[in-house]
N, C-alpha and C positions, 0 to 999 in steps of 0.2 A: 504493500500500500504506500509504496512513496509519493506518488502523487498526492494522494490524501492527506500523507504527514505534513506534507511543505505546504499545502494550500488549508488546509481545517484541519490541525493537530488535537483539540476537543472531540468532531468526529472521531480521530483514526484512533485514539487512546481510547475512547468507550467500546468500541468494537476491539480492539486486542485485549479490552478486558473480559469483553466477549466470547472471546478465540482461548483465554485462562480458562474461563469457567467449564466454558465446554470440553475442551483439553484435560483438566485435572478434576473433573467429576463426574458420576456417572448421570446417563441422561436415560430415566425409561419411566416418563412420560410417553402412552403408547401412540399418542399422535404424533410425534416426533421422531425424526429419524436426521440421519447426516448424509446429506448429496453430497458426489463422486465429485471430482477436478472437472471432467468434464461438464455437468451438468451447471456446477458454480461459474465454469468459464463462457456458456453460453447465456448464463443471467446476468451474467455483469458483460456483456457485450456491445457494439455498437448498433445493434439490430433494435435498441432502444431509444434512438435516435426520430424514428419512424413514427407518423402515423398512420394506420392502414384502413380506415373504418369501411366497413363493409367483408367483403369474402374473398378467395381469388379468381382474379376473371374478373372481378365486381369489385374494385375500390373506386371510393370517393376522392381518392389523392393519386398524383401520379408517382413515378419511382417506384411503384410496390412489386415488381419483379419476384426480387428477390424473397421479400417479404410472402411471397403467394406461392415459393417453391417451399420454403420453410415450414408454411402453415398445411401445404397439400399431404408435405410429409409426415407433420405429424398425424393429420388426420387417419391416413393411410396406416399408416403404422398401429398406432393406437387400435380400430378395424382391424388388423390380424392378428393386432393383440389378443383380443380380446372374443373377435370371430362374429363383431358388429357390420350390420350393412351402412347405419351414415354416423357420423361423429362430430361432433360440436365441441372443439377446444380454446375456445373462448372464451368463458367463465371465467373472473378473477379468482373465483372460490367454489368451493362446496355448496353454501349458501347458493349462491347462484345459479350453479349448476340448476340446483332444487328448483328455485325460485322459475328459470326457464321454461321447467316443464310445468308446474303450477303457471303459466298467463298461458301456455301452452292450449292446456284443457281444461283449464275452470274457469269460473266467471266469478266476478267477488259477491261472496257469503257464500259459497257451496260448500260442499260437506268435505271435510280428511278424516280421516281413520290412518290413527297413526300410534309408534311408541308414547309413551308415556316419559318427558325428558327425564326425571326422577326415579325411573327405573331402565334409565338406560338410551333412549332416545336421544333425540338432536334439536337443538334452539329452531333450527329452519322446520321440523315438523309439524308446528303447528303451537306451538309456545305462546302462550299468552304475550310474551315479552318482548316476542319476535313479527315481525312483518308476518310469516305464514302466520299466525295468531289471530293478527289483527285482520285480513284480510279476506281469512277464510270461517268457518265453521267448522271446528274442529274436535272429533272425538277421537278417545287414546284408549289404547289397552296398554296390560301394564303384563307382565310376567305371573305364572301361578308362584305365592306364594312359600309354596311348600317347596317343590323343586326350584322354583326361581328361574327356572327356563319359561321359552315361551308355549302355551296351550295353545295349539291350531284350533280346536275343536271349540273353545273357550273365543277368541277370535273371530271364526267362523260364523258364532251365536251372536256374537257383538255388531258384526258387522250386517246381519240379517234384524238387529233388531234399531242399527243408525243407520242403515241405507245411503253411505258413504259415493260420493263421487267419484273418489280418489283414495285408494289404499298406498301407505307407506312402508314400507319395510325395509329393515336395516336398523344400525344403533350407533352407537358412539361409545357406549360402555357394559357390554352384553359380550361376555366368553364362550360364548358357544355357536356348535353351526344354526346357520339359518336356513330353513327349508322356502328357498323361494316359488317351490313349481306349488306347493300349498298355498304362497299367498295368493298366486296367480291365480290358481282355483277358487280362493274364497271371493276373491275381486268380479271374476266372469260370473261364479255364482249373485251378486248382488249387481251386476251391470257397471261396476266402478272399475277406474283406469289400476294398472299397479305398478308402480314404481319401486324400482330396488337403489338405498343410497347404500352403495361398496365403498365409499370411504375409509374406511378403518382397515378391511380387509381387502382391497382391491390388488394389492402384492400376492394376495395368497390365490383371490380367483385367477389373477393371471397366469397363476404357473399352476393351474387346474387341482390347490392345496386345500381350497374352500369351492364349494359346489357354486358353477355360477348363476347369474342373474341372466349373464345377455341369450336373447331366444327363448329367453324364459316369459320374464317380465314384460310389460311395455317399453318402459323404460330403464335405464340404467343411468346411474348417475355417480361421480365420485372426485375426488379429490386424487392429484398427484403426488402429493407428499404422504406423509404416514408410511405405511406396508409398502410402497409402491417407489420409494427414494428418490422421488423428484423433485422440482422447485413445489413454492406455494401456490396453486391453482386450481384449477375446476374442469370438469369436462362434462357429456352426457352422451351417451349410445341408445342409438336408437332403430327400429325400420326405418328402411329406405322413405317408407311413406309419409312419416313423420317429420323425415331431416327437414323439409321448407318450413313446416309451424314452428321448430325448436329454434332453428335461423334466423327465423322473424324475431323470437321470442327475446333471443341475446343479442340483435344486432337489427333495427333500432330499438327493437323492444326494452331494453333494461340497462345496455352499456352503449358508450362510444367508442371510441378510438381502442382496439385491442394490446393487452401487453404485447408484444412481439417480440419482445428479448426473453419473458419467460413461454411464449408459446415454442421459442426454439429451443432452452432448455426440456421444455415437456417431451416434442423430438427424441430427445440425446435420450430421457427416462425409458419413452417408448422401445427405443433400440435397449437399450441395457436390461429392461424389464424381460426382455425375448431371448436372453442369452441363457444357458446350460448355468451359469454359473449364477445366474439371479435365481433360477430356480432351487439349487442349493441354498442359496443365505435363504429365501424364503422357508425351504424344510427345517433351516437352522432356528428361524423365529420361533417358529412352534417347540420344536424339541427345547426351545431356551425356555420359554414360557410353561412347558409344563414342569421341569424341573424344579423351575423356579416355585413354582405354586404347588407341587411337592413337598420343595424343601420349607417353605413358610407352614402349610399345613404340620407336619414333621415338628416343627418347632410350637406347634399350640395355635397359631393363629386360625382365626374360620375364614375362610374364601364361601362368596357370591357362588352359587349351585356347585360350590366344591371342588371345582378347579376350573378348567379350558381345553378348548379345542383350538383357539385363534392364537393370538398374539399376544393377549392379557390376561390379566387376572383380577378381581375387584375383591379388597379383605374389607372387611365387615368388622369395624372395631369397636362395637358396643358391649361387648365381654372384656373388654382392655379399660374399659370407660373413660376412651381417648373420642376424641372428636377426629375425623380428617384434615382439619386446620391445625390442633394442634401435632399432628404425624408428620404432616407435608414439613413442618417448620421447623422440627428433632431433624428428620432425615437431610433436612437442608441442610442443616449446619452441618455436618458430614461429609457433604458434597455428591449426596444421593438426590435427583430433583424426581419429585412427584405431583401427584395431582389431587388432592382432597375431591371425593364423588363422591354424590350421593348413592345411596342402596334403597332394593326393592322397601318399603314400607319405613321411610328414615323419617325422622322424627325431627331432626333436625333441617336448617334452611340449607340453600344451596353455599352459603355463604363458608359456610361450619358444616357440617353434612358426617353423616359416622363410617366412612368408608373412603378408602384409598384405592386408586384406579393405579397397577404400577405395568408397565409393558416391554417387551425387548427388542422393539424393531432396531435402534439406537445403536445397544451395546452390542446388538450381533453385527452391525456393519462395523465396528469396528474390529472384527473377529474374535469377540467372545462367545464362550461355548459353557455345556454343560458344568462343570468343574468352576467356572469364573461367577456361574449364578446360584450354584450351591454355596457359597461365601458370601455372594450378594443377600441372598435370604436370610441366613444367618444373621448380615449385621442387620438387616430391616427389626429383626425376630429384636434382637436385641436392646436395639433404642427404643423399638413399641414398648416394650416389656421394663424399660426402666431411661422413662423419656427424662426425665427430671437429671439426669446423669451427667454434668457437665464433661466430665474427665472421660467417661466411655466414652462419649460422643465425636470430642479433642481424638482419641485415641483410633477410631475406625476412619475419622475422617483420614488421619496419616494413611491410616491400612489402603483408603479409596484412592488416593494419592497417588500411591506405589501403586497399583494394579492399575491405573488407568495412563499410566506412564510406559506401562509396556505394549498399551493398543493404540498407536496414533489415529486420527479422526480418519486418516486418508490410507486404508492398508493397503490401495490398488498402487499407490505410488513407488 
């Protein structure tokens, strides 16, 4: 960053404090993950320079050439990624994504059937808080109880008895598989659209690790970063017949001018996503995540339906009589980073909430493995288990130190 240094040394010293934190702590926040050289060098590129608004073939500005080969490629790619007939890479976000196909096919106040954000859903599903909220009518299912997964059959009745427009499916903080050809069934059973958001798991469908959504569902929708190691952005898969309303939808429907220096980075995910060797680190997340949720079980703590099939794992720390806010802010000091979430029937706000969302997409691209998350668990077990401990805390923090000193962020280098 010498540039940066000589012209805003403010900026370039917050970001290298940045590049510490990341560097000498662990990161498994399961929405988080660490992009390749490649991918960081096509987002910081000059393909940001551009504005392209419109598609290619069809810009509003001239020069977009090259801009129009970049974006053809992702789109293309992404489609054999995934084994999509049209693709929308345009989305600044997930959100968006979402949002696209909602002006897509509803009209404002029609009905969603959707997760429940407090037992695992997403802000954009229909959240009081959030634009889907506001703009549609929205009813949630929530997990049974008992097992904590989701009841199709339970769902099924729900959705027969709100006569939903539009069915959601997908989570943000739900460790298990999802059966999408049941939602799709429960969707046609009520005449409503169904959308699948692969977000979180979109790295595991693409290397056929998690059951897919595309050819299933209506729609598909997702995010490139998370499971998937690409920049921050958005996408949606859909039928051929669909792509002009989705088109419309993000382009004039909801943005302008498109990023173009992360839709080229998206690209670079695309290709790397398709390699032999993506599909290993993806086998790796899961093996890291069950171990991981294992070894926490193993130590006393209860895990959300008891372990995983995905990428995470959600503990329930209402037998600890910790709070999430207070876990996240022990394991911080340590240089472990997590995420205070809520659990199925939590009692507490989202603010404070009695469970920790913790995941390994992060620390497997750095090439940790089972042996590196068996010690991970441990120290979590540990600080839960005697958060008040300034000196243990001091003391694993050194231990996180050393171990994350032998993974650099970039092992392809």
């Amino acid at each position: 960053m010498s540039y940066l240094q000589k012209r805003d040394p403010d900026v370039a010293r917050i970001i290298q404090k940045e590049y510490e934190r990341q560097v000498n702590g662990l990161e498994l926040i399961a929405s988080e993950n660490v992009v390749s050289h490649a991918v960081l060098e096509a987002a910081g590129s000059i393909m940001t320079n551009k504005y392209a608004e419109g598609y290619p073939g069809k810009r509003y500005y001239g020069g977009c050439e090259f801009h129009d080969q970049v974006e053809d490629l992702a789109r293309d790619r992404v489609c054999a990624l995934f084994g999509a007939e049209h693709a929308n890479v345009q989305p600044h976000s997930g959100s968006q994504a979402n949002m696209a196909v909602y002006f897509t096919k509803l009209q404002t106040g029609q009905k969603i059937l959707s997760m429940n954000l407090s037992q695992g859903g997403h802000l954009s599903h229909g959240s009081p808080v959030n634009f889907s909220g506001k703009i549609y009518n929205v009813a949630q299912y929530g997990v049974d109880l008992k097992t904590e997964q989701m009841d199709y059959g339970q769902i099924a009745e729900m959705a027969k008895q709100t006569k939903p427009d539009l069915i959601v499916c997908g989570a943000s903080a739900y460790p298990r598989t999802i059966d999408f050809k049941a939602f799709q069934e429960i969707s046609e059973d009520v005449g409503a659209v169904c959308v699948a958001d692969i977000a979180h798991i979109a790295g595991l469908v693409a290397t056929g690790l998690h059951p897919t959504s595309v050819g299933v569902t209506d729609f598909t929708t997702s995010t490139t970063h998370k499971t998937l190691r690409g920049p921050r952005g958005g996408f949606v898969l859909c039928r051929e017949e669909d792509g002009p309303g989705i088109d419309k939808s993000v382009f004039p429907g909801m943005q302008g001018g498109p990023l173009m220096h992360i839709i080229a980075a998206k690209a670079v995910c695309f290709y790397e996503a398709s390699t032999p060797a993506f599909k290993e680190y993806a086998a790796q997340i899961i093996k890291n995540a069950q171990v991981l949720a294992e070894t926490l079980k193993n130590e006393g703590l209860r895990l959300v339906s008891d372990g995983t099939d995905n990428h995470l794992c959600l503990l329930d720390l209402t037998n600890l009589g910790l709070t999430g806010l207070a876990a996240e802010n022990a394991l911080g000091e340590a240089g472990i980073t997590v995420n205070k979430n809520t659990i199925p029937n939590d009692q507490k706000g989202p603010f404070i909430t009695s469970g920790l969302r913790v995941g390994t997409p992060a620390v497997t691209s750095r090439g940790m493995k089972e042996e590196e998350m068996r010690k991970i668990g441990t120290w979590i077990a540990a600080i839960l288990k005697d958060i008040d401990n300034t000196s243990l805390k001091a003391k694993i923090h050194g231990e996180v130190i050393e171990l994350a000193s032998k993974y650099t962020l970039y092992p392809e280098v």
